[in-house]
C-alpha positions in Angstrom: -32.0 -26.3 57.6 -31.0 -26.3 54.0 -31.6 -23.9 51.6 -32.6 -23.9 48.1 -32.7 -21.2 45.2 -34.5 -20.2 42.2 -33.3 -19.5 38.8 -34.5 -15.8 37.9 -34.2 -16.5 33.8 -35.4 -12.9 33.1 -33.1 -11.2 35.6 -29.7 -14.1 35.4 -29.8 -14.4 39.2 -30.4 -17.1 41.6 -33.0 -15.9 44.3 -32.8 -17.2 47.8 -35.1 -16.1 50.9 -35.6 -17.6 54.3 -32.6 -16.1 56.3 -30.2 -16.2 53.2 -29.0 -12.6 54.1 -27.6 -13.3 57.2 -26.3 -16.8 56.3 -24.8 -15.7 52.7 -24.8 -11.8 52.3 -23.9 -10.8 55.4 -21.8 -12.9 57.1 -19.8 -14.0 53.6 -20.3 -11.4 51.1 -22.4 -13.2 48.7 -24.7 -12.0 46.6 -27.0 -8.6 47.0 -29.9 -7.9 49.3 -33.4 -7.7 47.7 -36.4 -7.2 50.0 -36.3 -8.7 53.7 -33.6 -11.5 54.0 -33.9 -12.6 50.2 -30.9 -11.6 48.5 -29.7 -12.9 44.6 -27.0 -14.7 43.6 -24.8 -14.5 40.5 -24.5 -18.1 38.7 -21.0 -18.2 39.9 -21.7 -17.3 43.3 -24.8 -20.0 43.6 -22.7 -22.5 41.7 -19.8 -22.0 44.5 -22.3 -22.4 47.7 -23.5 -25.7 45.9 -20.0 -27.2 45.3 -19.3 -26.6 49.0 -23.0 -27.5 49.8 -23.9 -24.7 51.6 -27.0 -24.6 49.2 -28.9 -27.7 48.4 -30.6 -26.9 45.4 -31.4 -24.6 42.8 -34.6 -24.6 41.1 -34.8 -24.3 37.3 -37.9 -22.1 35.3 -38.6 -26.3 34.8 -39.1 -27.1 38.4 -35.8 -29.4 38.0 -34.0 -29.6 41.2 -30.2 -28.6 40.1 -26.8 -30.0 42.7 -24.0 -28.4 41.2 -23.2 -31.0 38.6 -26.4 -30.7 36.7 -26.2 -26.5 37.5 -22.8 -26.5 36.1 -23.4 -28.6 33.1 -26.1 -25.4 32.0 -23.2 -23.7 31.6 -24.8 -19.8 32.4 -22.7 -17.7 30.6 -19.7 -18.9 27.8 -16.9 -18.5 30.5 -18.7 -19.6 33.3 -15.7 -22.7 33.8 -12.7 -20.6 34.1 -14.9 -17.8 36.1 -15.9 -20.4 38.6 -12.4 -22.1 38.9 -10.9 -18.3 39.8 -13.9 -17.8 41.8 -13.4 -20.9 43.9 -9.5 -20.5 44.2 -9.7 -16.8 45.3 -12.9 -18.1 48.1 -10.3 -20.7 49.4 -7.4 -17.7 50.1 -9.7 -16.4 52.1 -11.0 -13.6 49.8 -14.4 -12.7 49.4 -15.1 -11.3 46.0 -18.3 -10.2 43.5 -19.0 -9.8 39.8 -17.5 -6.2 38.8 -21.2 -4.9 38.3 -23.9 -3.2 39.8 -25.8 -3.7 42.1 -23.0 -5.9 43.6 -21.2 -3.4 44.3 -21.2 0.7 43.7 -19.3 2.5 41.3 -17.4 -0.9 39.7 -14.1 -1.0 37.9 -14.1 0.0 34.5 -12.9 -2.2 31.4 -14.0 -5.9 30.7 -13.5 -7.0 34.8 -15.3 -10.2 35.7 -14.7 -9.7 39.7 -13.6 -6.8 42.4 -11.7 -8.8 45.0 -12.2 -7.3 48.2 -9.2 -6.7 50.7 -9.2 -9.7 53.7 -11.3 -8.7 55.9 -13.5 -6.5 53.9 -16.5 -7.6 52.0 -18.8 -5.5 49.4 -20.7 -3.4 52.1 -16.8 -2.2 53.1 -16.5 0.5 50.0 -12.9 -0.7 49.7 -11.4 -3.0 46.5 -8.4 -4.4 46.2 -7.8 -5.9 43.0 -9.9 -5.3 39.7 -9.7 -8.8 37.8 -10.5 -10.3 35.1 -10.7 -14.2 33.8 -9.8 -15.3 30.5 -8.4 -19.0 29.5 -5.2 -19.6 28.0 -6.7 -19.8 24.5 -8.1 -16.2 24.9 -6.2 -13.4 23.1 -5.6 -9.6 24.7 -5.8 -6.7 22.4 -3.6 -4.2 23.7 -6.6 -1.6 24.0 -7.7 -4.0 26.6 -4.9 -3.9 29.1 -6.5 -2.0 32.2 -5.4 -1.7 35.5 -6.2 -4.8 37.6 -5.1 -8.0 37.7 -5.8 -10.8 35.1 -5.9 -14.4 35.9 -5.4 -17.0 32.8 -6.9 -20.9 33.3 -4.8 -23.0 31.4 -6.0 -26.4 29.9 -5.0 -28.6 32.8 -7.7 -25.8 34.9 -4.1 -24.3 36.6 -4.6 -20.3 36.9 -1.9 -17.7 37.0 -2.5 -14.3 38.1 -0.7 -11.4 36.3 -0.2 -7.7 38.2 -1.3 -5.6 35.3 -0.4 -1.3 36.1 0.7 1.5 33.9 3.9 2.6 33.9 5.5 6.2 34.3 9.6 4.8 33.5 11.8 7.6 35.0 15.4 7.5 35.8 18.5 9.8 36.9 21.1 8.8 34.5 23.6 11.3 33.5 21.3 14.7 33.5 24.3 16.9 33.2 26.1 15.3 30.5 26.7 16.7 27.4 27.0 15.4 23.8 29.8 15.9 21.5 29.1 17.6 18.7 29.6 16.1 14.8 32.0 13.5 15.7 33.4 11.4 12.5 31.6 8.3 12.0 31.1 5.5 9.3 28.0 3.6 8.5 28.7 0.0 7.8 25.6 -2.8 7.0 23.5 -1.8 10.0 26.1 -0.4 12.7 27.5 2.8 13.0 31.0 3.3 13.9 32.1 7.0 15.6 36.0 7.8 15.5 38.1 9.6 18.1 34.5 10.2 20.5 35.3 11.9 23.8 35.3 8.7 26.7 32.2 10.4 28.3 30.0 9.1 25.6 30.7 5.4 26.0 32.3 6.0 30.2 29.5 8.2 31.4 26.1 8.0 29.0 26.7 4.4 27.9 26.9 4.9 24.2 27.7 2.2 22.3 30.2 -0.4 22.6 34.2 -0.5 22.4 35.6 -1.6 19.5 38.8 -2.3 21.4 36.6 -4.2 24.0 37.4 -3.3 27.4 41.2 -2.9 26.9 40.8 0.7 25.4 43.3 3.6 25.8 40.6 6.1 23.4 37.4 4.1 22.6 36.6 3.5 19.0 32.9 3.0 19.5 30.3 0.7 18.0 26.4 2.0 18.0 23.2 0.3 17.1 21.5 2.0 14.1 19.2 3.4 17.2 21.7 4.8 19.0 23.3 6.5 16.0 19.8 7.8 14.9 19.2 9.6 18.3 23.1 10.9 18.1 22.7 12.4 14.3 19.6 13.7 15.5 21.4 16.0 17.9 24.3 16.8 15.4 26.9 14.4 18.3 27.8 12.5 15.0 28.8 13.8 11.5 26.2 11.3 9.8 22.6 12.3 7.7 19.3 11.5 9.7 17.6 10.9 6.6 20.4 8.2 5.9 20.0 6.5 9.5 16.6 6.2 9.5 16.5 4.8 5.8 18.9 2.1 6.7 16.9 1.4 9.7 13.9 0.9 7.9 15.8 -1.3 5.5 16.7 -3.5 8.1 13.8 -3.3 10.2 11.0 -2.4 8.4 8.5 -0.1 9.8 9.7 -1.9 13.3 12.8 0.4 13.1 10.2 4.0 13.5 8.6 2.3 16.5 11.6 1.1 18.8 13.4 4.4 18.0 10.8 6.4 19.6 10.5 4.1 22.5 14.6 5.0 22.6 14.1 8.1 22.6 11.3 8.4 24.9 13.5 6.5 27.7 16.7 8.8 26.5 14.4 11.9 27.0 13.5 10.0 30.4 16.7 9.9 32.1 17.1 6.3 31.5 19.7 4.6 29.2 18.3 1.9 27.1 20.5 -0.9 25.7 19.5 -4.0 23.9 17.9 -6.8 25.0 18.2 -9.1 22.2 19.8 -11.4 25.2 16.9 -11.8 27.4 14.8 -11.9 24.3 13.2 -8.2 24.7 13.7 -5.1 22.3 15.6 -2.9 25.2 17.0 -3.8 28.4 17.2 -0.4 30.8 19.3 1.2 33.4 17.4 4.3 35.8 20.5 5.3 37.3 23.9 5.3 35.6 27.0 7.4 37.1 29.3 5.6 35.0 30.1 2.5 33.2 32.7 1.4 35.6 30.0 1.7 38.4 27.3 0.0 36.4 24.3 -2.3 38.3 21.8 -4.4 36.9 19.5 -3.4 34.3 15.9 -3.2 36.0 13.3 -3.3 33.4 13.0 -5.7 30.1 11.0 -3.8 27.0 9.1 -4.9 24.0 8.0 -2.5 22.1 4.4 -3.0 20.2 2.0 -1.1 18.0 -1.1 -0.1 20.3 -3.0 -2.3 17.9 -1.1 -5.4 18.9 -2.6 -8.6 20.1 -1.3 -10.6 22.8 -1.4 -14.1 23.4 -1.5 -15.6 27.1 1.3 -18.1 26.1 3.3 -15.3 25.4 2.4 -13.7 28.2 3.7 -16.1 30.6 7.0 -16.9 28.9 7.8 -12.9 28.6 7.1 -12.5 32.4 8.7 -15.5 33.6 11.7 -14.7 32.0 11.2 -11.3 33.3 11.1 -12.6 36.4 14.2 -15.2 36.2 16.3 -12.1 35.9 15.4 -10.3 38.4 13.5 -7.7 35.7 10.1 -6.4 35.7 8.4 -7.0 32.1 7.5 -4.0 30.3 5.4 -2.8 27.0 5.5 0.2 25.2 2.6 0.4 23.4 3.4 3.0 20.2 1.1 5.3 18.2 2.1 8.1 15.9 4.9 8.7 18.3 2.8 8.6 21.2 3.4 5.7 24.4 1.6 3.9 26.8 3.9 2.0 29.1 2.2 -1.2 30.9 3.9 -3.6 33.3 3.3 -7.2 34.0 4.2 -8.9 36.8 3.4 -12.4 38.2 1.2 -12.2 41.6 0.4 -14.7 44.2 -3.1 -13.9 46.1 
C-alpha cells in the first residue's frame, strides 16, 4: 500500500503516518520519528521517495495532490535543485544521509552544512558521521571565513557535481634543522632579484637558497634569490643588504601582495619546510618537507596560494586550482593571511 504525505507549512516538513517509521526511518534513515510510526520529512528527503516512488503523493495546505514534478516545481527552499541532485547522487552510492540540523540528528556540524553523510552502514540513530557537507552551485561564491571542515560538493550548469575534501592544515617538514646561515654575505640588489657573492655551497647545496647563477656547472655558486628569499636572509643578518630596502622593493613590485607571501615564507621556513616558487604550476610557492640536499632532491608535495583571510573564492577557480593540483601529483593548499597570522586549508578532489 502506498503512502502519501502532508505538507506541514508552519513546521517545513512533510508528515507521514501509517507504518512510515518502519518503512522510511528505520529501515532507510529518512526523516525523524514523531509520535507512534509518523515520522517528518525534510522537502529533500520527501522529494527523493517521490522521484523513486516510494511515496505517492504529498498533500499541499491546498488539498493538491503533489508527484514529484509538480512538488519539485514549488521549489521549498532557494537551493532546493542542487540540494536534491547531491541528495539523490549520495542515496544511489549507497549512503544514507540528513539535513545537518536538529532534530535529524544530535549535536550537528557546525558552519553553513546542508547534510551529515553517514558512514555505509550507519544511519542517524548510529551517532557516527562521516562527512559534514555542504551544496552550493557553480555560480555560488566561498568567502574564505566559510571554509569549514567537511566536504563541499559544487553542481555545475550541466547538474554534474564535484566533491571537494575540505581540512585544515598543520604544514610541517624536517628540512635541514641543523643548518646554519652565513652571516652578512655580499650581495647586490638588481630590479627585483638579489644577487649574494662568494655564499658558502650549503646555502644553495643544503637549504635550497636561491638559484646558481652559473647554472648547474658551478665550482663556487654565485647565487640568484627572489626578493622573498633575500628578505627572510637580511632579516637574519646571512646577507649584507637593509631590510627596510628589501621589503620596500618588494612592495614596489608587489604591492601589499609582497607583506603577505613573505609571511607565508617565513611561516613554512620557521616550519621546517623550504618553499620555492610556483609561478610554474601557477601557485605562489611550491614546497619541499624533507630536503637533505639539493643533489638528493624529490618532488615538491604541496602547491600554495597565498590569500587575505577576506578573500572570496570562486568554484571555477576552485576546480582549475585542484585539478592542476592534482595533475602533479600536489595537494592544493591556502594560506589564508591576517596581520601576520595563518590559517592553512587544503583541497582535495573526493570520490564518494
Amino acid at each position: 500500500m502506498g503512502l502519501e504525505g502532508r505538507f506541514d507549512e508552519d513546521a517545513g516538513v512533510i508528515r507521514v503516518g501509517s507504518d512510515a517509521r518502519q518503512r522510511y526511518h528505520d529501515s532507510r534513515g529518512y526523516g525523524y520519528p514523531l509520535e507512534g510510526n509518523e515520522i517528518a520529512l525534510a522537502p529533500v528527503e520527501a522529494a527523493h521517495l517521490l522521484y523513486r516512488g516510494d511515496l505517492d503523493a504529498v498533500v499541499d495546505s491546498s488539498g493538491n495532490r503533489l508527484n514529484f514534478r509538480s512538488f519539485a516545481a514549488r521549489e521549498p527552499g532557494e537551493r532546493f535543485g542542487v540540494r536534491f541532485l547531491v541528495y539523490a547522487d549520495l542515496r544511489s552510492r549507497g549512503f544514507y544521509l540528513s539535513p545537518a540540523a536538529e532534530p535529524w540528528i544530535d549535536a550537528p556540524p557546525e558552519g553553513p552544512t546542508d547534510f551529515a553523510v553517514f558512514p555505509r552502514g550507519k544511519g542517524p540513530g548510529d551517532g557516527e558521521i562521516e562527512h559534514a557537507l555542504r551544496v552550493i552551485s557553480e555560480r555560488t561564491d566561498v568567502p574564505a571565513t566559510d571554509l569549514e571542515d567537511g566536504v563541499l560538493a559544487v553542481v555545475d550548469e550541466e547538474s554534474e557535481i564535484t566533491y571537494f575534501d575540505v581540512s585544515p592544515r598543520d604544514p610541517t617538514g624536517s628540512s635541514n634543522p641543523d643548518s646554519s646561515l652565513p652571516n652578512n654575505c655580499e650581495a647586490d640588489l638588481l630590479t627585483d632579484r638579489v644577487i649574494v657573492w662568494e655564499p658558502p655551497r650549503d646555502l644553495y647545496e643544503a637549504t635550497f637558497y636561491g638559484q646558481p647563477l652559473e647554472g648547474r656547472e658551478y665550482e663556487e655558486p654565485t647565487l640568484q634569490c627572489s626578493l622573498l628569499e633575500a628578505t627572510y636572509l637580511a632579516e637574519r643578518d646571512a646577507i649584507d643588504l637593509e631590510v627596510e630596502t628589501l621589503r620596500a622593493r618588494g612592495e614596489a613590485v608587489e604591492g601589499e601582495r609582497f607583506g603577505r607571501r613573505l609571511a607565508v615564507y617565513t611561516e613554512l621556513r620557521e616550519r621546517e619546510i623550504v618553499p620555492k616558487t610556483g609561478y610554474k604550476f601557477g601557485a605562489d610557492f611550491r614546497t619541499y618537507a624533507d630536503v637533505e640536499s639539493v643533489e638528493n632532491l624529490g618532488h615538491s608535495e604541496l602547491l600554495i596560494r597565498v590569500h587575505p583571510d577576506d578573500h572570496v573564492f570562486e568554484p571555477r577557480d576552485l576546480a582549475l586550482d585542484v585539478r592542476l593540483a592534482h595533475g602533479v601529483r600536489k595537494t592544493m593548499v591556502f594560506a589564508l593571511v591576517d596581520d601576520g597570522e595563518i590559517e592553512w586549508w587544503s583541497l582535495e578532489r573526493l570520490t564518494p
